[in-house]
C-alpha positions in Angstrom: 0.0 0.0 0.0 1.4 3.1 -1.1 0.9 6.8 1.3 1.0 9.8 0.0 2.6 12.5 2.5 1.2 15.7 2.4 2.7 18.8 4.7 0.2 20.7 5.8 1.1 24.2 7.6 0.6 25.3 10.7 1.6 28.5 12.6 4.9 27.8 10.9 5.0 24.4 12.2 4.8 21.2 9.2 2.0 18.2 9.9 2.5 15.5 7.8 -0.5 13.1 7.2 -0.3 9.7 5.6 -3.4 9.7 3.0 -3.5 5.8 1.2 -3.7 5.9 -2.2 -6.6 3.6 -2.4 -9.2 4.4 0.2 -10.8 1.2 -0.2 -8.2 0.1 1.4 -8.1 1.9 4.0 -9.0 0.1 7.7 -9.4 1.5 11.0 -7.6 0.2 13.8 -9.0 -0.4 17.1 -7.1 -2.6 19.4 -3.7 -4.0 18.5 -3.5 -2.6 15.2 -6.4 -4.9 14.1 -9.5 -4.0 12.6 -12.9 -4.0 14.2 -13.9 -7.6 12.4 -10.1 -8.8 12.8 -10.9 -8.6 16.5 -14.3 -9.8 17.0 -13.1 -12.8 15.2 -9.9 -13.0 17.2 -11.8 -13.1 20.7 -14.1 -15.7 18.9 -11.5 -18.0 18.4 -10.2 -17.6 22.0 -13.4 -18.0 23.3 -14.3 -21.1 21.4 -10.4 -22.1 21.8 -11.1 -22.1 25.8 -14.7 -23.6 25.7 -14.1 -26.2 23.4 -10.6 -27.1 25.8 -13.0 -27.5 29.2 -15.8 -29.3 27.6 -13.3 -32.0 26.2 -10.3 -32.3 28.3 -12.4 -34.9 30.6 -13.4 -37.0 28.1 -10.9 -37.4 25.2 -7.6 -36.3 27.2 -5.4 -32.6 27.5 -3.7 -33.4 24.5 -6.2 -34.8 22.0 -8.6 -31.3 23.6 -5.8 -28.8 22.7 -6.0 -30.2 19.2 -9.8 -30.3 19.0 -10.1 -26.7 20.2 -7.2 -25.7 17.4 -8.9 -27.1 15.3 -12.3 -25.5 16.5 -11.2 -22.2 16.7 -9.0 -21.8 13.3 -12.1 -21.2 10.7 -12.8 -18.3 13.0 -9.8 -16.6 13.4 -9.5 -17.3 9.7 -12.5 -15.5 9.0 -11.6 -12.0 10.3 -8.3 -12.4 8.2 -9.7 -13.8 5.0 -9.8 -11.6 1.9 -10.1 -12.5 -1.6 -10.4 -10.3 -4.4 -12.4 -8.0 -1.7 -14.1 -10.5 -0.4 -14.3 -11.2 3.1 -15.0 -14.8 4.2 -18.4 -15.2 4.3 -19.0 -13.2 0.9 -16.6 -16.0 -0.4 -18.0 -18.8 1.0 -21.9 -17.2 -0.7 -20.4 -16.7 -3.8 -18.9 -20.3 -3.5 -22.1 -21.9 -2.7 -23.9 -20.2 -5.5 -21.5 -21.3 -8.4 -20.7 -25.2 -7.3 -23.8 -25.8 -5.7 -26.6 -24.1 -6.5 -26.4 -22.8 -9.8 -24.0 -25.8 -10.7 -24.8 -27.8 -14.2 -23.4 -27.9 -17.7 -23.1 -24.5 -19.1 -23.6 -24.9 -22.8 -22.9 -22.1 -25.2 -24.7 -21.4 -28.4 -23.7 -18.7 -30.0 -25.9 -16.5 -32.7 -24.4 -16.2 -35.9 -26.4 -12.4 -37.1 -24.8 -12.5 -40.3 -26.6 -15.8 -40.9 -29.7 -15.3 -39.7 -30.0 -12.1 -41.4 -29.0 -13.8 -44.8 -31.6 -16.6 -44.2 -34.2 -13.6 -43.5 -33.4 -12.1 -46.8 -33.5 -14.9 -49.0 -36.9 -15.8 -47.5 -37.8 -12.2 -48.4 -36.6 -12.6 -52.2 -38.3 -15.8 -52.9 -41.9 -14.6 -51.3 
């Protein structure tokens, strides 16, 4: 990402602000340095991380629950992250959904040849 610095004057004193050259890009920081959705998703994870470790430490062992809540808590941290072509995760996953699932099928392509049809339109014409 590339900043533009622009000096601003004041009183004889120089500002200098930092202005993104895309502002699409442009996130806000809360906590951290991470975005608002970055964090949410962040203390999701934790919080599944933590209950996911207490529910299943007693029945499938310390070890096998750190792994289960690892695993637990990854697609959410994932998902404040996550970014693809401006996507964010859940976009993603839609967009998935909708083009291997639900609008999945052959795709066949016909294509209209004008020239022709506009021939075969004439010649009907002439011979009338």
């Amino acid at each position: 990402m590339r900043l533009n610095l622009r000096r601003i004057s004041t009183g004889g004193r120089y500002m200098e602000i930092k202005i993104p050259k895309e502002v699409r890009q442009h996130s806000e920081t809360i906590f951290f340095g991470l975005s608002t959705r970055q964090f949410v998703c962040a203390v999701l994870a934790v919080g599944t991380a933590i209950g996911t470790y207490f529910l299943t430490k007693g029945a499938i062992g310390k070890e096998t629950a750190s792994w289960v809540c690892i695993v637990a808590a990854a697609p959410l941290a994932v998902a404040g992250f996550f970014r693809y072509n401006g996507l964010t995760f859940e976009q993603f996953v839609w967009a998935f959904i909708k083009s291997q699932i639900l609008c999945a099928g052959p795709r066949v392509f016909r294509s209209e040849n004008l020239y022709c049809k506009i021939l075969s339109e004439k010649e009907k014409n002439i011979y009338d």
